[in-house]
N, CA, C and O atoms as a DFTB+ gen file, in Angstrom:
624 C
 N C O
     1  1       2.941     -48.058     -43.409
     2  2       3.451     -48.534     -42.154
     3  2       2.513     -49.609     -41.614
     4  3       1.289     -49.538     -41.729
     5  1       3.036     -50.413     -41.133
     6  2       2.128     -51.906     -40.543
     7  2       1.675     -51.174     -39.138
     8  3       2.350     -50.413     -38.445
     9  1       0.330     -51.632     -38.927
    10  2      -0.370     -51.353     -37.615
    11  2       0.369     -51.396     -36.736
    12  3       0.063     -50.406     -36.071
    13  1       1.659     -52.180     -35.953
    14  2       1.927     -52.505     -34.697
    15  2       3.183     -50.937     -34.612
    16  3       3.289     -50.214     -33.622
    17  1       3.833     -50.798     -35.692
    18  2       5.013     -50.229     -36.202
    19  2       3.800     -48.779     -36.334
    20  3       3.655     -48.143     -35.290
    21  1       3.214     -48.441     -37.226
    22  2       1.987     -47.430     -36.862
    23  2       1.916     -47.160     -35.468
    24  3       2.651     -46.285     -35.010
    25  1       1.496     -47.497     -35.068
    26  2       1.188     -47.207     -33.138
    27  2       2.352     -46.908     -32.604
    28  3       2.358     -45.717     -32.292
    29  1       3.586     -47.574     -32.295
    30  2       4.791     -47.255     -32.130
    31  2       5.271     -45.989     -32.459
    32  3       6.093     -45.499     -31.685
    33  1       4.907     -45.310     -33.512
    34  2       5.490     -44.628     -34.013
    35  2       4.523     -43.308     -33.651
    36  3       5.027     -42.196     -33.496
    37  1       3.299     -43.508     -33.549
    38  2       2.473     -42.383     -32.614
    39  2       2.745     -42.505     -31.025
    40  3       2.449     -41.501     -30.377
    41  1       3.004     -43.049     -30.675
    42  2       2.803     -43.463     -29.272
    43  2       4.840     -42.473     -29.456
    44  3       5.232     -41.642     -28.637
    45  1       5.314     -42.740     -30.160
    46  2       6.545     -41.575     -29.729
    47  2       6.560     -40.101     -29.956
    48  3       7.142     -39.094     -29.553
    49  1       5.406     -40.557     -31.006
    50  2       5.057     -38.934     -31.310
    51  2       4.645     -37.870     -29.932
    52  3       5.039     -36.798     -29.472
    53  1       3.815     -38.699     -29.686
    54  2       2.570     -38.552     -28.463
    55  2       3.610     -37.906     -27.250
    56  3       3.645     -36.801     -26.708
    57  1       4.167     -38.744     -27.148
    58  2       5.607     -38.311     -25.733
    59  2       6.465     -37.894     -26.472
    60  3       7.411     -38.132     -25.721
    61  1       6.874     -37.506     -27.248
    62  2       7.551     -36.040     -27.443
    63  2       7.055     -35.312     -27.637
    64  3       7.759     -34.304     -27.578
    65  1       5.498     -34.992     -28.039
    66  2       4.580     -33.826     -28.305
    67  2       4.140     -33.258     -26.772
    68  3       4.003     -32.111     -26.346
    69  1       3.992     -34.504     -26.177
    70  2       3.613     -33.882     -24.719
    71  2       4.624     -33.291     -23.873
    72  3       4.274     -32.964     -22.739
    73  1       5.906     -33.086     -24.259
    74  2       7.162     -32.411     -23.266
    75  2       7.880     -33.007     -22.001
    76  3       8.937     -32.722     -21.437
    77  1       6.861     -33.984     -21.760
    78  2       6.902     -34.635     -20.928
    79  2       7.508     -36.411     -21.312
    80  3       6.756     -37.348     -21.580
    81  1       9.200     -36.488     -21.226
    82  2       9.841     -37.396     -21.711
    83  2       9.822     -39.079     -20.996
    84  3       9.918     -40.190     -21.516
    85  1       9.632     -38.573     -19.432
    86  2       9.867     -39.287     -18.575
    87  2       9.273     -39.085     -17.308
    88  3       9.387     -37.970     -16.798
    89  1       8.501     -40.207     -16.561
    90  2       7.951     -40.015     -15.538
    91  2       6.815     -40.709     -15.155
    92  3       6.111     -41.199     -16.039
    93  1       6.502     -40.839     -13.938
    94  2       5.255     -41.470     -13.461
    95  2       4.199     -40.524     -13.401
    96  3       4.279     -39.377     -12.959
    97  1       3.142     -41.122     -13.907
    98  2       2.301     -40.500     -14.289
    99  2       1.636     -39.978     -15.667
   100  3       0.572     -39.385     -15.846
   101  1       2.531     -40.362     -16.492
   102  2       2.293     -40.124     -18.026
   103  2       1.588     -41.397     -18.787
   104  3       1.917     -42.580     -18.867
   105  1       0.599     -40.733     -19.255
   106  2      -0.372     -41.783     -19.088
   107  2       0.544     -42.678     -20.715
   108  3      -0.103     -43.725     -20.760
   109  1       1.318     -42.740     -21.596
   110  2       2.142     -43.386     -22.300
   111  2       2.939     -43.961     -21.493
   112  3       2.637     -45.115     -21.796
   113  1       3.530     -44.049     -20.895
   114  2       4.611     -44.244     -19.883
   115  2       3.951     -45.539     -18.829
   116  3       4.504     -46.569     -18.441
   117  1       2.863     -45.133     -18.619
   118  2       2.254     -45.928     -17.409
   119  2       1.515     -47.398     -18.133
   120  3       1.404     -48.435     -17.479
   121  1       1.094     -47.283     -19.431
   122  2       0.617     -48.415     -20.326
   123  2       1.575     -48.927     -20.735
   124  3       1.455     -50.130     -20.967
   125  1       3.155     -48.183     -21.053
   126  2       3.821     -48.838     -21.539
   127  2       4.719     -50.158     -20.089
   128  3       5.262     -51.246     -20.283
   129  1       4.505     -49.406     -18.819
   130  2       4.613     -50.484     -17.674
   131  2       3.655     -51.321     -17.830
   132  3       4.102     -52.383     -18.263
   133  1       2.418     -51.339     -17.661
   134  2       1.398     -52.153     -17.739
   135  2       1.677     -53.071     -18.680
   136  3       1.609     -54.186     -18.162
   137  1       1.985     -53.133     -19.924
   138  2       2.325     -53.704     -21.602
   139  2       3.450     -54.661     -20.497
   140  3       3.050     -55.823     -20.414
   141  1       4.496     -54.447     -19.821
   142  2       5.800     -54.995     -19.471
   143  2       5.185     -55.752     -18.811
   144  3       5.292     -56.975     -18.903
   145  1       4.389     -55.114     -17.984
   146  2       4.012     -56.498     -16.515
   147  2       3.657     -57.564     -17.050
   148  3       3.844     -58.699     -16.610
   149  1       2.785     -57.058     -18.654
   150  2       1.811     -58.304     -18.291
   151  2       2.547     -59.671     -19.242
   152  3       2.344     -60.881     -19.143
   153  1       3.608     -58.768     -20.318
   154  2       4.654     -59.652     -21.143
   155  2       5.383     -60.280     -20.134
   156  3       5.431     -61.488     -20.367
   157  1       6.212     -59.849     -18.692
   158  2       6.920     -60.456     -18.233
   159  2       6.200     -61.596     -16.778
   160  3       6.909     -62.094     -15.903
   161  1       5.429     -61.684     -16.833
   162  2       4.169     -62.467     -16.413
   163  2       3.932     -61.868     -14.993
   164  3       3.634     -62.714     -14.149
   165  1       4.013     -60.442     -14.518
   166  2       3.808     -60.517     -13.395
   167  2       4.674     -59.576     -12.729
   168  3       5.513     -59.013     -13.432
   169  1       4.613     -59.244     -11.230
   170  2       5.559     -58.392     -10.857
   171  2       5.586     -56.793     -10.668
   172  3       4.595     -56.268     -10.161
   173  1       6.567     -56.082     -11.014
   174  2       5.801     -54.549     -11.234
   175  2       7.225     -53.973     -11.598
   176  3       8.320     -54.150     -11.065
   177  1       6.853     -53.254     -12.639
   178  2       7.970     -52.155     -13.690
   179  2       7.641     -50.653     -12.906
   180  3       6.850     -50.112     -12.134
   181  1       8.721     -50.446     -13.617
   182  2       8.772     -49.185     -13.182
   183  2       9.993     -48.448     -14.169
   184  3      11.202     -48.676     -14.196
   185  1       9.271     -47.601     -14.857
   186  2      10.430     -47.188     -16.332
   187  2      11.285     -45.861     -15.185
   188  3      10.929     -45.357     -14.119
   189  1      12.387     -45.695     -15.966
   190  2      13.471     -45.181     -15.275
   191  2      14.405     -44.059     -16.669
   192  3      14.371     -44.484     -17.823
   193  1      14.906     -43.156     -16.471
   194  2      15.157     -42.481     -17.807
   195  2      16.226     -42.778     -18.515
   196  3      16.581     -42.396     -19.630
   197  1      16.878     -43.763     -17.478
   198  2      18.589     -44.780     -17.898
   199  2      18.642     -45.480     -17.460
   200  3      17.932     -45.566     -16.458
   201  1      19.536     -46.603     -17.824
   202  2      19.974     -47.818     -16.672
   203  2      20.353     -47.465     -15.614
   204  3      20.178     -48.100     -14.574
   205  1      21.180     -45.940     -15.757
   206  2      22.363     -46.190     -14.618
   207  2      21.335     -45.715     -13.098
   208  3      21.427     -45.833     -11.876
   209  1      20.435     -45.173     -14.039
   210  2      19.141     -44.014     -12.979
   211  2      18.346     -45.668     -12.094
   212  3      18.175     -45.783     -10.880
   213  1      18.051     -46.576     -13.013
   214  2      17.504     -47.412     -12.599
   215  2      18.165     -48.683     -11.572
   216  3      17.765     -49.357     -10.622
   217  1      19.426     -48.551     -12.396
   218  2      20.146     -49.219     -10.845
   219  2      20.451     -48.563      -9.726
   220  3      20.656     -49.279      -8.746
   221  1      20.556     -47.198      -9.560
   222  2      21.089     -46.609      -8.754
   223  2      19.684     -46.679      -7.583
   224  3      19.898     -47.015      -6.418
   225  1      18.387     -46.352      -8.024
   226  2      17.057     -45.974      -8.177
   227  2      17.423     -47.730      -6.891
   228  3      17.733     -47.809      -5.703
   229  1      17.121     -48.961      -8.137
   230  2      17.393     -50.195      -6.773
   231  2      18.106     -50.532      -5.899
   232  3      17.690     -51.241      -4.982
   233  1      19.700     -49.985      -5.992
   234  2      20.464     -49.674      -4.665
   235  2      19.734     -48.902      -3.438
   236  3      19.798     -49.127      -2.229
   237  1      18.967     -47.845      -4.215
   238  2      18.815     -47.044      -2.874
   239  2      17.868     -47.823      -2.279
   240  3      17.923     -47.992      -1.061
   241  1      16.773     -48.462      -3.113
   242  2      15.480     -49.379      -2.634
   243  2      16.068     -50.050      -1.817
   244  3      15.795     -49.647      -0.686
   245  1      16.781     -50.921      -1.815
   246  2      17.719     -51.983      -1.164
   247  2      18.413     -51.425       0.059
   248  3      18.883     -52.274       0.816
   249  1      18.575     -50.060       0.416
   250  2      18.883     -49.866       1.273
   251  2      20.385     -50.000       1.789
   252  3      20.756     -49.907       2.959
   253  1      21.457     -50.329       0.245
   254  2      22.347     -49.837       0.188
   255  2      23.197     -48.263       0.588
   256  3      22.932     -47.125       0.201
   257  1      24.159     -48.696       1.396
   258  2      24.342     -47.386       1.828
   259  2      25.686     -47.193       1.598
   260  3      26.378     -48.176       1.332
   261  1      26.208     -46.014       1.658
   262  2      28.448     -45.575       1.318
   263  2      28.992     -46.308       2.435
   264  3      28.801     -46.292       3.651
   265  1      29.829     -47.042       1.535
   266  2      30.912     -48.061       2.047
   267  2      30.275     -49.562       2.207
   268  3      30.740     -50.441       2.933
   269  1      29.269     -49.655       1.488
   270  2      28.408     -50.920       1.186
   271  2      29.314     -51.629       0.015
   272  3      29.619     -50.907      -0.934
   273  1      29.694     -52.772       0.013
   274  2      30.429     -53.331      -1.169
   275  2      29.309     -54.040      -2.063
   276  3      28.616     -54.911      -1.538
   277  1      29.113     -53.683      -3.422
   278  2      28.280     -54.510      -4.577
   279  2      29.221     -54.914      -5.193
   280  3      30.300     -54.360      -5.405
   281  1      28.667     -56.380      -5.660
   282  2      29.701     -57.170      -6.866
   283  2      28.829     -56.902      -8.010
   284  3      27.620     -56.902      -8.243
   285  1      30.030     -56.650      -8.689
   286  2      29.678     -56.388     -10.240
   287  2      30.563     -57.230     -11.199
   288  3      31.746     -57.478     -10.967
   289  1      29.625     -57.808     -12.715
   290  2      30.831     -58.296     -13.704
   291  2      31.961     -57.177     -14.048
   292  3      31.895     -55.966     -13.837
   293  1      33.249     -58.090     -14.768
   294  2      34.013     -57.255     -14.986
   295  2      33.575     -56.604     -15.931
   296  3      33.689     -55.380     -16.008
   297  1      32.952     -57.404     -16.874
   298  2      32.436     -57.242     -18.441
   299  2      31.041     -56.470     -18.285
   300  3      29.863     -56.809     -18.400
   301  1      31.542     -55.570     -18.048
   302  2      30.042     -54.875     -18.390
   303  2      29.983     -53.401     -18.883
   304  3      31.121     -52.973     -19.078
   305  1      28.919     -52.412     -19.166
   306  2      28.833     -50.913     -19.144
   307  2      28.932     -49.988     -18.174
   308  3      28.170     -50.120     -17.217
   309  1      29.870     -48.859     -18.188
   310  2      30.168     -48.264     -17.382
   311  2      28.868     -47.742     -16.319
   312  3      29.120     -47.440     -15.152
   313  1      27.856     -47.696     -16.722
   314  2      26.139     -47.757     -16.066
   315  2      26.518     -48.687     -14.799
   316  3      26.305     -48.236     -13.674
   317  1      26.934     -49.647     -14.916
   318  2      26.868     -50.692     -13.600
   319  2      27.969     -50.790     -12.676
   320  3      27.817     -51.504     -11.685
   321  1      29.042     -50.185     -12.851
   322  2      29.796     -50.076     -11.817
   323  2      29.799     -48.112     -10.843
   324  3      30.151     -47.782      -9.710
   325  1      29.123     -47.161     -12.235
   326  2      28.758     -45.748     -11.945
   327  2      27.321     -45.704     -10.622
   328  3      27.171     -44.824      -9.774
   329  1      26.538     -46.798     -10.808
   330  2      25.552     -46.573     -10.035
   331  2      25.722     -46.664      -8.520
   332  3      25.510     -45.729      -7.748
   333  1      26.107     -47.830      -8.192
   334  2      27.332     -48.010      -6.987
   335  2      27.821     -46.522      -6.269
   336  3      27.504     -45.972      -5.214
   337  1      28.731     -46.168      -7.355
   338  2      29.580     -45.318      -6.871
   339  2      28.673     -43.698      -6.541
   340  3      29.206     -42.835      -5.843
   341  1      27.271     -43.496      -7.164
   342  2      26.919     -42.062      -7.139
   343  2      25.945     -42.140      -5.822
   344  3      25.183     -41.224      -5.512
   345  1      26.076     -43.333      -5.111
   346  2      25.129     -43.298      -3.779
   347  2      26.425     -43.436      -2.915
   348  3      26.130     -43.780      -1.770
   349  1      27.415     -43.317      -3.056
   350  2      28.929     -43.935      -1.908
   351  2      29.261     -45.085      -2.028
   352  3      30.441     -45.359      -1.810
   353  1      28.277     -46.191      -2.437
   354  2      29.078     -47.587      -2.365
   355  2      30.212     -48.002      -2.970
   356  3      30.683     -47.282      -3.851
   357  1      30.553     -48.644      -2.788
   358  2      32.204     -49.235      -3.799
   359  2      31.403     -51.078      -4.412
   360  3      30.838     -52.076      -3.965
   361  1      31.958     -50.422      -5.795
   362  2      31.455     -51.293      -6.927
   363  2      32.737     -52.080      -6.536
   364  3      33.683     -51.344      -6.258
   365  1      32.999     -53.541      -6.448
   366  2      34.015     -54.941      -6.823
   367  2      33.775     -55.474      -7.732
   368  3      32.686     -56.034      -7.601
   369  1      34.443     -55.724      -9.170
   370  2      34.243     -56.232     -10.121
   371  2      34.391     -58.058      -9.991
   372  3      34.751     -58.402      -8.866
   373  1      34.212     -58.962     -10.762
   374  2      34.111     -59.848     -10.517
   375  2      34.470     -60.453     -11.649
   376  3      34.092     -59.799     -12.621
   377  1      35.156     -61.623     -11.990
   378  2      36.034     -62.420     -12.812
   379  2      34.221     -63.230     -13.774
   380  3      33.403     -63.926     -13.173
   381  1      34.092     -62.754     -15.511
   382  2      33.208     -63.456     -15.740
   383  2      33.629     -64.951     -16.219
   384  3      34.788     -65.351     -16.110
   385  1      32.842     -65.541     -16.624
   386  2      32.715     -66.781     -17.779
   387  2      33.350     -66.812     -18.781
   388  3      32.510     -66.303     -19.523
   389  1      34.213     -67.016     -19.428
   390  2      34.669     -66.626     -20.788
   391  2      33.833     -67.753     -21.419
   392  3      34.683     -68.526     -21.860
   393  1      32.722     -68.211     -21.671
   394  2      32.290     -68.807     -22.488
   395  2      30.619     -67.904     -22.928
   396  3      30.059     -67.738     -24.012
   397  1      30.323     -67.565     -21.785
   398  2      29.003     -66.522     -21.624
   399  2      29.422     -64.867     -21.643
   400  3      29.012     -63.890     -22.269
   401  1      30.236     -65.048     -20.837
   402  2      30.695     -63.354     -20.606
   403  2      30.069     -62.908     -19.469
   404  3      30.086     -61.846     -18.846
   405  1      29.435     -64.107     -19.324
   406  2      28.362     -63.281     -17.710
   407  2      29.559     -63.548     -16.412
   408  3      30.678     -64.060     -16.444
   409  1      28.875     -63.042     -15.468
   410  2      29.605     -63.032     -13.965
   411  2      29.628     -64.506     -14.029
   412  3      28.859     -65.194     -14.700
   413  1      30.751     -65.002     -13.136
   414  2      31.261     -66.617     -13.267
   415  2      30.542     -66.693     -11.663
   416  3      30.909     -65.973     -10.735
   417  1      29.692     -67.497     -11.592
   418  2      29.270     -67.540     -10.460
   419  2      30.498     -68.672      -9.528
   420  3      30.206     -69.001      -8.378
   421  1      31.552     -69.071     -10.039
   422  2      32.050     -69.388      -9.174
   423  2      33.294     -68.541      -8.162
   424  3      33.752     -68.828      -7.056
   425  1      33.475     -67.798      -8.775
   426  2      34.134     -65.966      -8.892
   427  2      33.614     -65.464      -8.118
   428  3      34.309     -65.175      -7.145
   429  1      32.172     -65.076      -8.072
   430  2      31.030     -64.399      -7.298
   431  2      31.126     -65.467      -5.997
   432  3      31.508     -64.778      -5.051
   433  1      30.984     -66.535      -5.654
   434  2      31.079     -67.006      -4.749
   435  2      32.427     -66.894      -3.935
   436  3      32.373     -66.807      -2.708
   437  1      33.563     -66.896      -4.559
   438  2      34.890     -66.916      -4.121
   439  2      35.050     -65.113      -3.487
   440  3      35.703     -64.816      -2.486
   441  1      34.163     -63.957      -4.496
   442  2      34.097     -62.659      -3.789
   443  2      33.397     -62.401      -2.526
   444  3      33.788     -61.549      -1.729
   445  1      32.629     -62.948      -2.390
   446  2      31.421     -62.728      -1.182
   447  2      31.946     -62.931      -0.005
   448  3      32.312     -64.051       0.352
   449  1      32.070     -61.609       0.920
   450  2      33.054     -61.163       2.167
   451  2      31.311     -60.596       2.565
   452  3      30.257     -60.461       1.943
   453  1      31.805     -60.390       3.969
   454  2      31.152     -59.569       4.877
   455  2      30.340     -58.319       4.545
   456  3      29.235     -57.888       4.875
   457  1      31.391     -57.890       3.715
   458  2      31.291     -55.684       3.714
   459  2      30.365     -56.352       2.285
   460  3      30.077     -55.355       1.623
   461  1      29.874     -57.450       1.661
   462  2      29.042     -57.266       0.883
   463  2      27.263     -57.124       0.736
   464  3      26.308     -57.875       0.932
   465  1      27.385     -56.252       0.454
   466  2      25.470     -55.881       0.758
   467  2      24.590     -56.551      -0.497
   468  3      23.424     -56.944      -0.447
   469  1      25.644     -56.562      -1.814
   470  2      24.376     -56.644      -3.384
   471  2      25.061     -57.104      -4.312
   472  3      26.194     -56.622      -4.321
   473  1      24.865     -57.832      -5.101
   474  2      24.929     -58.523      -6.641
   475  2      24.192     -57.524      -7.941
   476  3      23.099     -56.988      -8.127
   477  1      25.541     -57.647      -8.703
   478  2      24.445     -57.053      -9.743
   479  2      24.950     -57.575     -11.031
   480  3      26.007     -57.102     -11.450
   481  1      24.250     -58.616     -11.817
   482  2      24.386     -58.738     -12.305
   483  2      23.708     -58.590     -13.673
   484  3      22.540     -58.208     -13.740
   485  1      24.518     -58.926     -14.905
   486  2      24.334     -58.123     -16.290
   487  2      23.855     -59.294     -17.219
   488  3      24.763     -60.111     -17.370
   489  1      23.082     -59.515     -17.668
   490  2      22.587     -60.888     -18.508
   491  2      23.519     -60.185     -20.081
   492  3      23.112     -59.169     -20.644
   493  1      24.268     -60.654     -20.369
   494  2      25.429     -59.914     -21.581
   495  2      24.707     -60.554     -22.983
   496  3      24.393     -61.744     -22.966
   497  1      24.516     -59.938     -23.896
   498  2      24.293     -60.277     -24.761
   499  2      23.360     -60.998     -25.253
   500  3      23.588     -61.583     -26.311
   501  1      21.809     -61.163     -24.472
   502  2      21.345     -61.879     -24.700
   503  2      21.057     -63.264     -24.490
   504  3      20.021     -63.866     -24.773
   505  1      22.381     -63.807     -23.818
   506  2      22.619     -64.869     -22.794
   507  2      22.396     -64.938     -21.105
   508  3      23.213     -64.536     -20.277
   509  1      21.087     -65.549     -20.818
   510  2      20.905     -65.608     -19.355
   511  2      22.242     -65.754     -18.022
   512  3      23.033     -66.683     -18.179
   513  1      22.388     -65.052     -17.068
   514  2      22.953     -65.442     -16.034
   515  2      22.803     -67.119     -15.258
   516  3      21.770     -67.788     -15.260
   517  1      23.723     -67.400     -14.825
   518  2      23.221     -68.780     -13.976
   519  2      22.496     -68.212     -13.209
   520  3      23.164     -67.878     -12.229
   521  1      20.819     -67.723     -13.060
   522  2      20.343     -67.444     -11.837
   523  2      20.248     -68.261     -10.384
   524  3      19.927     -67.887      -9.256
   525  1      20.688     -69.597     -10.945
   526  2      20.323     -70.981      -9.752
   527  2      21.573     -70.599      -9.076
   528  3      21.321     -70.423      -7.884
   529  1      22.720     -70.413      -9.318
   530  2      23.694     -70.622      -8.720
   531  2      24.352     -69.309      -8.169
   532  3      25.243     -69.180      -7.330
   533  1      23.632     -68.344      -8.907
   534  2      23.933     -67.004      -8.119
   535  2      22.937     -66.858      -7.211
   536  3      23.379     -66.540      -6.106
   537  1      21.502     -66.996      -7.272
   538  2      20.759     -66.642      -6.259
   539  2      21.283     -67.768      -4.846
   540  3      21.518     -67.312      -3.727
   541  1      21.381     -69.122      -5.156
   542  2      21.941     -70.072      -4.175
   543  2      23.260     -69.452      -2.861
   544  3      23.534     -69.734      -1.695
   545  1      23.859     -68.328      -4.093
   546  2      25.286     -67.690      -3.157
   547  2      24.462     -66.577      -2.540
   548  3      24.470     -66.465      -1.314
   549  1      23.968     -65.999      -3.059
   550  2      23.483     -65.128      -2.392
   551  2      22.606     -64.920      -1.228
   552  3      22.855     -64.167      -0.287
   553  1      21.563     -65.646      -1.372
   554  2      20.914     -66.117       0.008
   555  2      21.451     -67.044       0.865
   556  3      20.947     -67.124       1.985
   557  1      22.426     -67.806       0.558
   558  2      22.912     -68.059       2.015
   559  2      23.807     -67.359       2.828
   560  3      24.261     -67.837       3.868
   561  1      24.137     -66.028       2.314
   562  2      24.632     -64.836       3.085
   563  2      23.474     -63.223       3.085
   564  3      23.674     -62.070       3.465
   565  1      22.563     -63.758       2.607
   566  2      21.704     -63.127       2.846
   567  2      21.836     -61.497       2.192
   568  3      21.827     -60.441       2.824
   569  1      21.938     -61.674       0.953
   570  2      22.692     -60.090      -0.222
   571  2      21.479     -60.254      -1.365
   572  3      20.992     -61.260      -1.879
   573  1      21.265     -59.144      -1.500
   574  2      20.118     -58.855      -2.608
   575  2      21.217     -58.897      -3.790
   576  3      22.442     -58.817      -3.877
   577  1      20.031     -59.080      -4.713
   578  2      20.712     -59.411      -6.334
   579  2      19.410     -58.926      -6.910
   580  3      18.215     -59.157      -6.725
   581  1      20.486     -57.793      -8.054
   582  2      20.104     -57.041      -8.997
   583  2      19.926     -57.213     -10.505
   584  3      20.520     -56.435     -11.252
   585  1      19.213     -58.098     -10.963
   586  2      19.402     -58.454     -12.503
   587  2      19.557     -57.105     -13.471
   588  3      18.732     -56.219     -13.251
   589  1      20.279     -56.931     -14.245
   590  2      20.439     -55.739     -15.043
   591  2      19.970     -56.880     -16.561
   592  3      20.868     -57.644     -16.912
   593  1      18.877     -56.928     -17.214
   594  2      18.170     -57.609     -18.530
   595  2      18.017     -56.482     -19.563
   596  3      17.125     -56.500     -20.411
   597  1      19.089     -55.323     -19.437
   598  2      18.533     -54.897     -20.841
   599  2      19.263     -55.004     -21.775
   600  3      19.286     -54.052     -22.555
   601  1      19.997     -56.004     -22.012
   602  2      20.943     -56.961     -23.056
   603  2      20.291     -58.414     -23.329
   604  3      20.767     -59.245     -24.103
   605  1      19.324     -58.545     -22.693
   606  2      18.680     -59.310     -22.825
   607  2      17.380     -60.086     -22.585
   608  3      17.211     -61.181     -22.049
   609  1      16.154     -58.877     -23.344
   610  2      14.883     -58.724     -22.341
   611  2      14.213     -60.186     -23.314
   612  3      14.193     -60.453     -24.515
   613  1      13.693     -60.925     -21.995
   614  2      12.960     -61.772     -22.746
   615  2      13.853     -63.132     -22.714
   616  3      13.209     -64.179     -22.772
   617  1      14.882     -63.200     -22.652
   618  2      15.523     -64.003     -22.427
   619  2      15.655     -65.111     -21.403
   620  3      15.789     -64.583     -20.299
   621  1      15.673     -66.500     -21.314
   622  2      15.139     -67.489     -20.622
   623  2      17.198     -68.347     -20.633
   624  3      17.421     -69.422     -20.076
């Protein structure tokens, strides 16, 4: 086994030997945030035991509350319109790109009403979101936006 693939492969050993799968405080867990921060230049991780745990996890941060409207792509995993819904909010799907598959930010602009609190969008496949033109809609009504990158970590 090659050194990097070696380590990997203890380092899973390690957290499944310890019983302990998930959580703050595990000292695997907490290097493996540290490892993220410092690849994604900055900022602060925070591992989560699913997507759907981890969006739901930034709705509540956000201060999303039931009967809060989030836009969501149409095109996406049932994770992103479920997270929405297990705090009360109501998920609105949103018309994507058919060339990207991502949310059509001109769609997203044409959705954005009042009763909307959050954006969440899904970087699909490895292909970046327009972030210029979604964050642009979004702050001038003043709505947090949720990047969902695990279709595409690393991606520019």
């Amino acid at each position: 086994m090659a050194g990097s693939t070696r380590t990997a492969y203890e380092d899973v050993a390690a957290c499944i030997s310890s019983g302990e799968l998930s959580g703050s405080g595990l000292g695997i867990i907490n290097a493996f945030e540290r490892r993220m921060e410092e690849w994604i230049g900055g900022g602060y991780v925070v591992s989560a035991s699913s997507g759907t745990a981890a969006l739901t996890v930034a709705l509540i941060a956000l201060g999303i509350q039931p009967g809060d409207v989030v836009l969501l792509p149409s095109y996406t995993w049932a994770a992103t319109a479920l997270a929405p819904l297990l705090i009360g909010a109501i998920p609105r799907f949103v018309d994507i790109d058919p060339n990207s598959y991502n949310i059509s930010p001109t769609a997203l602009a044409a959705a954005i009403t009042p009763d909307v609190k959050a954006i969440i969008v899904v970087h699909m496949h490895g292909i970046s979101c327009d972030m210029d033109e979604i964050i642009c809609h979004a702050r001038e009504q003043g709505i947090a936006v949720i990047e969902d990158c695990a279709q595409a970590h690393g991606a520019l």
